[in-house]
C-alpha positions as CSV (number, residue, x, y, z in Angstrom):
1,X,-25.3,-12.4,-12.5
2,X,-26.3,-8.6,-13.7
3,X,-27.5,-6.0,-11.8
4,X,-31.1,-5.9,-11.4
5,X,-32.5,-2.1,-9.7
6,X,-35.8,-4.3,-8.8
7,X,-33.9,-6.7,-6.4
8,X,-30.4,-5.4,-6.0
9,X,-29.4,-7.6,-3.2
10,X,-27.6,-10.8,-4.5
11,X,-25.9,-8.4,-7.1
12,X,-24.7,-6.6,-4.0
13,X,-23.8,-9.8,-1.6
14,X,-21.9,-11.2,-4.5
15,X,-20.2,-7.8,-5.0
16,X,-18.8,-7.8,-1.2
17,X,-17.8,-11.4,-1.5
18,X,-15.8,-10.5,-5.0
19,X,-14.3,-7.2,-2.9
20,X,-10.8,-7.6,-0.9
21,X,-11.2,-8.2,2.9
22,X,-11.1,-4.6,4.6
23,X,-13.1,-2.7,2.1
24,X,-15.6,-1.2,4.4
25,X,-19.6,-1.8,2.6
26,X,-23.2,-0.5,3.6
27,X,-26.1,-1.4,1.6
28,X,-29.8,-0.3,1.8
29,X,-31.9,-2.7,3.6
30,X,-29.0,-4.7,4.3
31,X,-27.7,-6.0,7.2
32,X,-24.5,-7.3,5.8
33,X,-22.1,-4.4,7.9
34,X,-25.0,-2.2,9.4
35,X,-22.3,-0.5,11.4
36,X,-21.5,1.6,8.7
37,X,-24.6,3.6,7.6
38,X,-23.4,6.1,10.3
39,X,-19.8,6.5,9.2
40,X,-20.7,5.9,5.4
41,X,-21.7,9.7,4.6
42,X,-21.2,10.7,1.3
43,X,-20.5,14.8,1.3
44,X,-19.0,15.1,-1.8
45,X,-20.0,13.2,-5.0
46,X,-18.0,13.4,-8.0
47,X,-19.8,14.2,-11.8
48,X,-22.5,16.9,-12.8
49,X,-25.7,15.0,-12.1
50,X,-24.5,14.4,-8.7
51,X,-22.9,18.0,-8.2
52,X,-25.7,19.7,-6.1
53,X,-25.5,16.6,-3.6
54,X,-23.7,17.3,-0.1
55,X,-24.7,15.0,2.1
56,X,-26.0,11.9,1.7
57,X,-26.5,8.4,3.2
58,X,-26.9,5.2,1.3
59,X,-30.9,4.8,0.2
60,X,-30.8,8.6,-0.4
61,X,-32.1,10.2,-3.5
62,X,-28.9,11.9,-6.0
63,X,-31.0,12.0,-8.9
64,X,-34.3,11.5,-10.0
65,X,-34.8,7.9,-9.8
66,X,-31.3,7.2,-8.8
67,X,-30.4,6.2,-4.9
68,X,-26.8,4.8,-3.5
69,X,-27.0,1.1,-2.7
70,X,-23.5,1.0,-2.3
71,X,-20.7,2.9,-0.2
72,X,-17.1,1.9,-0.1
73,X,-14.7,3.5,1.9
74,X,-13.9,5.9,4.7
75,X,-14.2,9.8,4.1
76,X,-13.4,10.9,7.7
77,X,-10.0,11.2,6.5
78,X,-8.0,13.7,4.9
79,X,-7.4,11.2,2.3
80,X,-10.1,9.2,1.8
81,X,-12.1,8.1,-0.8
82,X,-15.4,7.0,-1.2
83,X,-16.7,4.6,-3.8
84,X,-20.2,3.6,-4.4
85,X,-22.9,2.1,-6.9
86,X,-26.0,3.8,-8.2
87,X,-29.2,2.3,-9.4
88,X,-31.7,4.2,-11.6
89,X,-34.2,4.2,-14.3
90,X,-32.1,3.8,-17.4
91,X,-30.5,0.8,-18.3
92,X,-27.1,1.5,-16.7
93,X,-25.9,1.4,-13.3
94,X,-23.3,3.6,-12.2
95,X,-20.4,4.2,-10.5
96,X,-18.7,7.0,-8.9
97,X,-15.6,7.4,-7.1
98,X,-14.7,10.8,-4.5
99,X,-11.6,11.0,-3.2
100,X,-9.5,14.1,-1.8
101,X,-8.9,16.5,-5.0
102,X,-10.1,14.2,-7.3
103,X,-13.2,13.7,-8.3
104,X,-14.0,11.0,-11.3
105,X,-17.4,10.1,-12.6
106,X,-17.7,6.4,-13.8
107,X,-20.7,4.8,-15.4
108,X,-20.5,0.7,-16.1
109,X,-23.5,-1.2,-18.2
110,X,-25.9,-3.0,-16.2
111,X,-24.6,-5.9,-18.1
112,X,-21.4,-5.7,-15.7
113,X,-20.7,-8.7,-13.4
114,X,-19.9,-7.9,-9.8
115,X,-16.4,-9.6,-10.8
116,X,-15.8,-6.5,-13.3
117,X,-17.5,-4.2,-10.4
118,X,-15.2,-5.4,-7.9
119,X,-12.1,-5.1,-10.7
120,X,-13.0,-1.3,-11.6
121,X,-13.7,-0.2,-7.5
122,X,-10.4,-2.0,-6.8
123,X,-8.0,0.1,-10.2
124,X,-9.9,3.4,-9.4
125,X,-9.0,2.8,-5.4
126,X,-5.4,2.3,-5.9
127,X,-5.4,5.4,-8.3
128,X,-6.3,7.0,-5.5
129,X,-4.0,5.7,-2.8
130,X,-1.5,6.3,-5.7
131,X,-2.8,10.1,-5.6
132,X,-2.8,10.7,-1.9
133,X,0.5,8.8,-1.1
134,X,2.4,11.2,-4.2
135,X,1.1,14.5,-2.6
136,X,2.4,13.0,0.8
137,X,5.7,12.7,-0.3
138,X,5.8,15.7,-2.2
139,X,4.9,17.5,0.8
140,X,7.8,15.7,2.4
141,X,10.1,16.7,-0.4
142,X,9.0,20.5,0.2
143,X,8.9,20.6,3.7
144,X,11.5,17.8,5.7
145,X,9.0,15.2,7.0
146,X,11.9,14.6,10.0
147,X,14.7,16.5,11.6
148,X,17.9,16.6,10.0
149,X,20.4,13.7,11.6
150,X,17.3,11.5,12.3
151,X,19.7,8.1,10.7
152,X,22.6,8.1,11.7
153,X,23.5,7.3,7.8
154,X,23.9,9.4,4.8
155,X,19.9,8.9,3.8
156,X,17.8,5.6,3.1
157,X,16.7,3.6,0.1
158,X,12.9,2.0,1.5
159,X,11.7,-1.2,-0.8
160,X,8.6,-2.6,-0.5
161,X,7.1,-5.7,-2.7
162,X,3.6,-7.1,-3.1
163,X,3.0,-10.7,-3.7
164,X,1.2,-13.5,-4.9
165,X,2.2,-15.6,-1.6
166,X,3.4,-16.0,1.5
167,X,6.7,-18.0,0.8
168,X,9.8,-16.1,-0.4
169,X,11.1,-19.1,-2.2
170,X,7.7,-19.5,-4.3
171,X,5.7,-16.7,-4.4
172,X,5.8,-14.2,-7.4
173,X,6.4,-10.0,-7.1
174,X,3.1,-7.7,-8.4
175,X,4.0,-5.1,-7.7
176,X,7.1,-3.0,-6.5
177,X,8.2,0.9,-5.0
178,X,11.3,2.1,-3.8
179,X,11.5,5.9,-1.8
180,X,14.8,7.4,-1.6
181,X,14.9,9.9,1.8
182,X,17.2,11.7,4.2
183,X,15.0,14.3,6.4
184,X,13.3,14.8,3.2
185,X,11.8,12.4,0.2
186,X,14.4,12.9,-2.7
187,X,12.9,10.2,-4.8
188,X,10.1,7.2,-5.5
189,X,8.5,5.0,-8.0
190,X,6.3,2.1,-8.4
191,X,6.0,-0.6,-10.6
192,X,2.9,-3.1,-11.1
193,X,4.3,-6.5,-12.7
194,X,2.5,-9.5,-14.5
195,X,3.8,-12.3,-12.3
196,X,2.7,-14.8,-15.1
197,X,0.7,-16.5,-13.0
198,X,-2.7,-16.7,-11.5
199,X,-2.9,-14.0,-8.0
200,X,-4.1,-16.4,-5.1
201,X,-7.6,-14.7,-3.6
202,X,-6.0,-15.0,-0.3
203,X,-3.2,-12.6,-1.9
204,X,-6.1,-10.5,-3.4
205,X,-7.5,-9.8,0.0
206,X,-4.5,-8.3,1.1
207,X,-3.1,-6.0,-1.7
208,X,-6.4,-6.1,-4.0
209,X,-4.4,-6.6,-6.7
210,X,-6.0,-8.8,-9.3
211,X,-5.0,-10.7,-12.5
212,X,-6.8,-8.4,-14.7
213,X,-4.9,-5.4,-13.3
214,X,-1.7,-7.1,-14.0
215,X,-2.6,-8.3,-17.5
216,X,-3.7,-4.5,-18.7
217,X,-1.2,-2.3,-16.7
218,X,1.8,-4.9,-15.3
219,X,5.3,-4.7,-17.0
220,X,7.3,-8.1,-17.3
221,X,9.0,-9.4,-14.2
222,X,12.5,-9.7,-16.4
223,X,11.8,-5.4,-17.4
224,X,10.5,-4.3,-13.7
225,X,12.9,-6.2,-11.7
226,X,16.2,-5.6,-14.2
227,X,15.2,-1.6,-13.6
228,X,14.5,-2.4,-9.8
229,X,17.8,-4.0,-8.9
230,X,20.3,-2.2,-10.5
231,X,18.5,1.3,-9.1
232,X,18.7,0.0,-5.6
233,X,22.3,-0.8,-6.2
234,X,23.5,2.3,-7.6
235,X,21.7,4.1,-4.6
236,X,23.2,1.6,-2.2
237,X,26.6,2.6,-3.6
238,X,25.9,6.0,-3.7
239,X,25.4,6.0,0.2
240,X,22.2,5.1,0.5
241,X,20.8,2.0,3.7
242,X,18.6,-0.3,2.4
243,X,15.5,-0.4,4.3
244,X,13.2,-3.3,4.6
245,X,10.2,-3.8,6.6
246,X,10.5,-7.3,7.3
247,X,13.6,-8.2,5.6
248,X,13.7,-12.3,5.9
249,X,10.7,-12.0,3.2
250,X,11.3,-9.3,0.9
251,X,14.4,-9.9,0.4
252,X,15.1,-13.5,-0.2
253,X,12.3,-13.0,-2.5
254,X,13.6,-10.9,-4.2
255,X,16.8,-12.7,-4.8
256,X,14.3,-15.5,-5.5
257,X,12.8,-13.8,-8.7
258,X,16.1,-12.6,-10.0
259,X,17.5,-16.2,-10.0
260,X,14.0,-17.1,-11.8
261,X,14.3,-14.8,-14.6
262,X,18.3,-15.1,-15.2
263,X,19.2,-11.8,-13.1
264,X,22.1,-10.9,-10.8
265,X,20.5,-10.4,-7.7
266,X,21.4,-7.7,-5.2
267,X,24.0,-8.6,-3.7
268,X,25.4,-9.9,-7.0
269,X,25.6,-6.0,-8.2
270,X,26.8,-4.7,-5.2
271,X,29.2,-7.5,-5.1
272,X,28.8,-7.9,-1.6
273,X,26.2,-9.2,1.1
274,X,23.3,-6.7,1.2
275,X,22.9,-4.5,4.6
276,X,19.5,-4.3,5.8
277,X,17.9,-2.0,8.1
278,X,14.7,-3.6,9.5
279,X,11.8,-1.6,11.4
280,X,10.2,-5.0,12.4
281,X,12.6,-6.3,14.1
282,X,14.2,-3.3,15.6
283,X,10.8,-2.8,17.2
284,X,11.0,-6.4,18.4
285,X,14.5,-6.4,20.0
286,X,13.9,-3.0,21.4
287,X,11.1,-4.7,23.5
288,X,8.3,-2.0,22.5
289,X,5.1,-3.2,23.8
290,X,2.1,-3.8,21.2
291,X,1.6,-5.2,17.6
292,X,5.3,-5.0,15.5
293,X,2.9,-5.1,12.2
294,X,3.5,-2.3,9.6
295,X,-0.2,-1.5,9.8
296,X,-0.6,-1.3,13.2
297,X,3.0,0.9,13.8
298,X,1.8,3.0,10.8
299,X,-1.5,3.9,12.6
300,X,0.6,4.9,15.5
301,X,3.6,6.6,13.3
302,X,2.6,7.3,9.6
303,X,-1.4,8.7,10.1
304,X,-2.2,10.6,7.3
305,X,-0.8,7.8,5.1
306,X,-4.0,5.0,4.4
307,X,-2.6,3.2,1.9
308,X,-1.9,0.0,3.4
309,X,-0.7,-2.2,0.9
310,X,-0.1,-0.9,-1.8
311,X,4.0,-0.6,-2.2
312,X,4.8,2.9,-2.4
313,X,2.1,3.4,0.7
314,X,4.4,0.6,2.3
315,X,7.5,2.7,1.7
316,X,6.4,6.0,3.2
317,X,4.7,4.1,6.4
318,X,8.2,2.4,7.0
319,X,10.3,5.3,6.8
320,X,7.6,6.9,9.0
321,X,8.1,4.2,11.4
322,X,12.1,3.8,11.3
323,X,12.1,7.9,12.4
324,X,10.0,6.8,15.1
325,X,11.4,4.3,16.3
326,X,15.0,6.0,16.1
327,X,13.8,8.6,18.0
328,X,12.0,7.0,20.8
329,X,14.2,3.2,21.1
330,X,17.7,4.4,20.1
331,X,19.6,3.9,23.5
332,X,17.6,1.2,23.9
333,X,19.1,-0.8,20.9
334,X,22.5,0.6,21.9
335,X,22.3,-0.4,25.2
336,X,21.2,-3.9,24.0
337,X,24.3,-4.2,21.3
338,X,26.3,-3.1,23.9
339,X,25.6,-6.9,25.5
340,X,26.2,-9.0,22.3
341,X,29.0,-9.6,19.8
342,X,28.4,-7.0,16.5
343,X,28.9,-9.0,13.1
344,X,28.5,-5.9,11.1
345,X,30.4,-3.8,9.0
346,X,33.2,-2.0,11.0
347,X,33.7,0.8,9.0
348,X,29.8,2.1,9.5
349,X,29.1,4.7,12.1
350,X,28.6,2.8,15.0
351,X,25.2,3.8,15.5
352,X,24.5,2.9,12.0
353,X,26.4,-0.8,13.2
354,X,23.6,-0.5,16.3
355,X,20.6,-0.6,13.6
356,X,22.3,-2.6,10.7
357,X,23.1,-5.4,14.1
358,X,19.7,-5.1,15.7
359,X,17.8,-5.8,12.1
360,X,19.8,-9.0,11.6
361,X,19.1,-10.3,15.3
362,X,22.9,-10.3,15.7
């Protein structure tokens, strides 16, 4: 299926089924999410033929002949971006993407399937998660994001994965970020991996990671998770806590993958168990009331962060979250350790024992 400027709508409605679930889509005379024309302004396109353009709504005219039949995104955000597809009289279609202090101008041949549509809206997206989540943390860096003593630890190693699946024992990483932090972010990187195998659409949804991505800008498991492992290990052994959001799936999983590809593991490096420090499940044993899903505590916690799903956006939302949490539950998990038997490292500072206990549901 091409796109056709005459009848754009089953080029459109295949385009929204070939997106990830959450992408947010208005089309003219459409009434496939209606309850976006109002939030779906576009104030500030990217490219010269669109430069004089401030505010408009899908349908509207940007150049002559051209009108949006396509926005994707939220802009009401410091950080947002906005994505969207132009018809016109020339034989291309086009696509621009607008997103805080970037601006990129794409055009794609009409000839492009909504598969490829969907492919380039999904890369150019994360490039800009990737953008806004780096001048986050560098504005942590700079500034302190939380008060000095927040952990009761030296500072924190956060790891985050993205998958093809749901089980730890079968599912393949895609992609990978680790964010060294004490009050401040000292250090961070990301890694997109090939898993060598076809990404699940269910997985797509999710992390909108797909297999084309992987194939053109993955590294090899065996390269991304030898440089992964032994960098979490020398920070462990440097002082750093390993922080996991969710730790009964990330990291068996990972453990998983080393054993796949002929690795030591973790714990094999360190040449002990691994200590985990778990924002999930402190929040659960600390009784907090409301959804103990990273997205939901990162609406609450991390807010100018929206990029859910993507590692390093993972990472900065869960050390966001831990400092919350810390701050507001402490002598609540205290008092609750206080009741049970701690089978934890006894040479930790005990409050450090109170977190490292409370992740592993004593």
């Amino acid at each position: 299926m091409f796109f056709d400027s005459s009848d754009p709508e089953p080029f459109l409605n295949a385009l929204i089924k070939a997106l990830p679930y959450g992408w947010n889509g208005s089309t003219t005379g459409s009434k496939l999410t209606a309850s976006y024309q109002e939030k779906l302004r576009q104030r500030e396109l990217a490219g010269d033929a669109l430069a004089w353009a401030k505010s408009l709504r899908p349908g509207e005219a940007t150049a002559p002949g051209e009108r949006i039949l396509l926005s994707l995104g939220d802009i009401d955000v410091r950080y947002g971006a906005v994505i969207g597809l132009l018809s016109g009289p020339s034989d291309r279609s086009s696509l621009f993407i607008s997103a805080h202090q970037r601006k990129e101008f794409l055009r794609l041949p009409r000839t492009s399937t909504p598969g490829e549509v969907a492919h380039t809206l999904c890369r150019l997206a994360r490039a800009a998660d990737r953008c806004a989540v780096e001048e986050l943390l560098q504005e942590a860096a700079a500034e302190g994001s939380h008060p000095i003593g927040w952990f009761p630890g030296k500072r924190i190693v956060v790891l985050d994965l993205e998958t093809t699946g749901r089980h730890p024992d079968t599912a393949r990483i895609v992609e990978a970020a680790w964010l060294l932090a004490d009050h401040r972010a000292l250090a961070w990187d990301s890694v997109l991996i090939n898993p060598g195998v076809p990404i699940p659409g269910d997985a797509y949804n999710v992390h909108s990671i797909d297999d084309m991505m992987v194939r053109n800008d993955g590294v090899s498991p065996l390269e991304a998770l030898d440089v992964l492992t032994h960098t979490l290990a020398k920070q462990i052994t440097n002082g750093a806590t390993l922080v996991i959001f969710n730790r009964t799936y990330d990291l068996p999983l990972l453990d998983a993958e080393c054993r796949r590809h002929g690795l030591p593991t973790l714990a094999d490096r360190l040449g002990r168990p691994v200590q985990v420090v778990d924002p999930m499940r402190i929040s659960q044993q600390a009784r907090r009331t409301g959804s103990h899903a990273l997205a939901d505590l990162a609406v609450l916690y991390s807010p100018g962060n929206l990029a859910a799903h993507s590692a390093l956006g993972d990472c900065l939302a869960t050390w966001d979250v831990l400092a919350a949490l810390c701050r507001s539950y402490g002598k609540t998990i205290v008092h609750l350790l206080s009741q049970r038997q701690e089978n934890v490292r006894r040479d930790e500072p005990l409050a450090l024992r109170h977190l490292v206990a409370c992740s592993s549901g004593w």
